[in-house]
N, C-alpha and C positions, 0 to 999 in steps of 0.2 A: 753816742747816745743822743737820741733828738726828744725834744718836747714838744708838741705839734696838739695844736687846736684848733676849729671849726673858727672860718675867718666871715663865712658869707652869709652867717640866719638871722634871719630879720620875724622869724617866729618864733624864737627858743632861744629864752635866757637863762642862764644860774645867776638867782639874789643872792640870795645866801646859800651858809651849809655849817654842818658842827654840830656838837651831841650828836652823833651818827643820825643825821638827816638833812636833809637839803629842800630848798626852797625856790620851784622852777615856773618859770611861765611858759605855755605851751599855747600860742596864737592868744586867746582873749584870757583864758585861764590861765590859774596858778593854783598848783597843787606844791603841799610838804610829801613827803614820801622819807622811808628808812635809808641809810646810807653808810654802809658800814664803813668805810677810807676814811670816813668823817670824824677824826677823833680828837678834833679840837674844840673850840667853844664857838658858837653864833655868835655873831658881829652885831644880830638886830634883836632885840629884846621879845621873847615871847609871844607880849601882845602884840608887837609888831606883825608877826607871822601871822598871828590869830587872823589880824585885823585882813591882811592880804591875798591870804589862801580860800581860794574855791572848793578844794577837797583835801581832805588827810587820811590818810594811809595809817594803818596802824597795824601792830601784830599784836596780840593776846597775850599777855604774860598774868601768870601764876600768884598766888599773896606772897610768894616768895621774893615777885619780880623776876622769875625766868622765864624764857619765851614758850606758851606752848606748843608754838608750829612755828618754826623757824621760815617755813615754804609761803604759808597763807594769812590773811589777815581779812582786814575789810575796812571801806572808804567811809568818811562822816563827809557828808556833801552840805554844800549851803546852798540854800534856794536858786534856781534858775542855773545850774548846774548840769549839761546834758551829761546821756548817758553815753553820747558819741560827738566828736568835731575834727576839724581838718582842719591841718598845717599845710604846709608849703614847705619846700626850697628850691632857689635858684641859685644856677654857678653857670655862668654863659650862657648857652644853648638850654640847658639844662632844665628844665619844670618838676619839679616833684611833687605829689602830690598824697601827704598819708592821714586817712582814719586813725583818730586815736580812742581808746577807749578805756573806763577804770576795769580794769582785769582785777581777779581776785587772786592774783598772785602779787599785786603792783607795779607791774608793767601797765603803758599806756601802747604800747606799737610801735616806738620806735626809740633807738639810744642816740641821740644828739652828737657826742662825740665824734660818731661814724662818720658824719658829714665832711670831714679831714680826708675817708679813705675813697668816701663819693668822688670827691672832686681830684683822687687822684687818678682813678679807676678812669673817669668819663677823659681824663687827658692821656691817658696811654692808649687808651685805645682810637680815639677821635680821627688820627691821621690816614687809620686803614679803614677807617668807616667804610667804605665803599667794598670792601674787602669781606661784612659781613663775618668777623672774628669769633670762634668760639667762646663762651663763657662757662664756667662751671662755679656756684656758689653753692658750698654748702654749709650745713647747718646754719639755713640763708633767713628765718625767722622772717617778719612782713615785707623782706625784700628791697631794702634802701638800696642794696649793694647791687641787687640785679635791677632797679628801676633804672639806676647809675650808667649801667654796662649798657641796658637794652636804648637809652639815650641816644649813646654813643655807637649806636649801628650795630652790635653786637647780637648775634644770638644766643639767649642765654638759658641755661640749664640749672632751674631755681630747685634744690632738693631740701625739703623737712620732713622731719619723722610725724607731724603732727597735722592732721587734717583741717582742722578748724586755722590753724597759723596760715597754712597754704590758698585758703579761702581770703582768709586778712590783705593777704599779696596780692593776690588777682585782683580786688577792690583796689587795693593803690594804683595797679596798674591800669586800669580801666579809668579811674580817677586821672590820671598821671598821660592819657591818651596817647599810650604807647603798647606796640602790640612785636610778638618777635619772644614770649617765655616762654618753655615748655616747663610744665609743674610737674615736679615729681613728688611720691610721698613714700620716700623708703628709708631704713637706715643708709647714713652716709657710708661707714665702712662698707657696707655689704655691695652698694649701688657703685662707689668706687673697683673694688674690686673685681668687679664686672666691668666696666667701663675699661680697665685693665687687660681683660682677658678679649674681652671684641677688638681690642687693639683702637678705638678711641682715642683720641688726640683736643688740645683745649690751647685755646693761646692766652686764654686767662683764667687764674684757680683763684678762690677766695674762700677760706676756712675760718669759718666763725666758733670753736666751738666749745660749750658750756662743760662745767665741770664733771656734771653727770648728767644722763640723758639715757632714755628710753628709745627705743626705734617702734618701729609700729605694730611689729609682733613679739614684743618685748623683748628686742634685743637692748646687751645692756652697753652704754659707753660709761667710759671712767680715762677722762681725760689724759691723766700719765699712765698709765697702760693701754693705751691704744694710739696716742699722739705720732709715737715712733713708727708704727706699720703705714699711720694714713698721710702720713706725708711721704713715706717710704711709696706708696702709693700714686701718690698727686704727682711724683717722680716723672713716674712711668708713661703717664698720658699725658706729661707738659710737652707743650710743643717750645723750643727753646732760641725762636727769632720771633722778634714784633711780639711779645707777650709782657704778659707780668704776673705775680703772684703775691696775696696779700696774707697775712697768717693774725688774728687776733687772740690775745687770750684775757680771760676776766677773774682767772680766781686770785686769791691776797697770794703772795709770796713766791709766785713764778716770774723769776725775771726773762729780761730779753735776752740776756744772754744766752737762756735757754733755747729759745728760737735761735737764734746763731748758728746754737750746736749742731742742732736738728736738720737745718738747711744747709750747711757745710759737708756733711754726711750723704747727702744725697744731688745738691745742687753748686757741685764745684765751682772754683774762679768767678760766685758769682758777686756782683759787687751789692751788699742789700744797704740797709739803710734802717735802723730798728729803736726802738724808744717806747715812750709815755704817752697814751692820748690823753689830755688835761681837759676840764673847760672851768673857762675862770668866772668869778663872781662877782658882782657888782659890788661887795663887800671885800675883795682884795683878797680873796684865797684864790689858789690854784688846786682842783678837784682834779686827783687821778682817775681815771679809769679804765685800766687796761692798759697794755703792754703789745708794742704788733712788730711785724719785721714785713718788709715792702723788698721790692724787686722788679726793673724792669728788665727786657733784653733786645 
């Protein structure tokens, strides 16, 4: 089991975190935001936050003190506080370039963590660069993963179920002056299993995906009852020399071992490599989030 964290951002820190919430700078700003992993205490005193933070994220709770939309909330902003700004990363060659913005879900466009699976993404694939390698990412959200891939000479095949997200990608990428995505906006399972049936072939798969999730004509995902078909899936159209495959998952109490399982079952004698993405704090906690299992061949 590995613990593995974002070695190269020089625009994304974690200060703090605890009382289920954390404390991040994102290029000039700093936003608190909800954090549920977070169930210890903050290292920096209240006003401290107050004093620091550009915006905070809050959800709505009840005079009971229960939340009453666990999904939505809304941002308290301090003067000169846009409503959009751009990050960076670099890893060698590498440029990235992401719009953040405060979403009413509190997402800003990109998870920081990831930047561990960028930079493993853009070195597996870098040596066949010339080779022009397949990519497949799905449930690929603003596309760190395939900025990462299309970097690295790849042609990538960026799929979200949601239109306005697929719109967010193409801005990085256009940002990010790199050109080689084809956008797609369909359900993953469905767009898989097509991709299946054409006999389609990928030398790299990258599965990001959320607990639950809507497709675009409301099909429905529910992560453990469909995990097993879509990698069962991802199987079928890997191509199994000069590749790789990366598997993320974000909800509390799925371990890595379960990815293990899942990949064993379908992707024999393969040697993977699986764990904890962390990013630590300026305050001396180690923030989990999320669990991935990696694989090259």
């Amino acid at each position: 089991m590995l613990l593995l964290t974002p070695q190269h951002w020089k625009d994304y820190e974690l200060i703090d975190c605890g009382n289920f919430e954390k404390l991040e700078r994102f290029g000039k700003y700093v936003l608190a935001r909800p954090e549920p992993q977070a169930l210890w205490n903050k290292k920096m005193t209240e006003a401290e936050w107050e004093k620091l933070h550009n915006a905070k994220y809050i959800r709505e709770k009840g005079k009971d003190g229960i939340l009453l939309n666990i999904e939505k909330g809304r941002w308290i902003t301090k003067p000169n506080m846009p409503e959009n700004w751009f990050i960076s990363y670099q890893y060698k060659e590498m440029n990235l370039q992401f719009r953040l913005a405060l979403t009413s879900f509190g997402h800003i466009g990109v998870f920081p963590e990831q930047a561990e699976n960028w930079d493993y993404i853009y070195d597996c694939l870098l040596p066949n660069k010339n080779q022009k390698p397949r990519v497949l990412n799905l449930f690929a959200y603003t596309g760190g993963a395939s900025l990462a891939a299309c970097s690295a000479g790849a042609e990538v095949v960026h799929v979200d179920s949601v239109k306005q997200t697929v719109n967010w990608s193409n801005v990085n990428k256009e940002a990010s002056r790199l050109d080689g995505i084809r956008w797609v906006i369909e359900d993953a399972m469905k767009f898989v299993r097509r991709e299946a049936k054409r006999g389609n072939k990928y030398s790299g798969i990258i599965l990001d995906p959320p607990a639950y999730g809507r497709g675009p004509d409301g099909e429905k995902w529910v992560l453990e009852t469909g995990i097993n078909e879509l990698v069962k899936l991802c199987s079928e159209i890997f191509i199994p020399e000069n590749s790789f495959f990366i598997i993320n998952l974000y909800s509390m109490g799925l371990s890595a071992q379960i990815l293990q399982n899942l990949i064993n079952n379908y992707f024999p004698l393969t040697n993977s490599e699986m764990g904890e993405l962390y990013l630590p704090s300026k305050t001396g906690y180690h923030l989990p989030l999320g669990t991935f299992l990696r694989f090259k061949k």
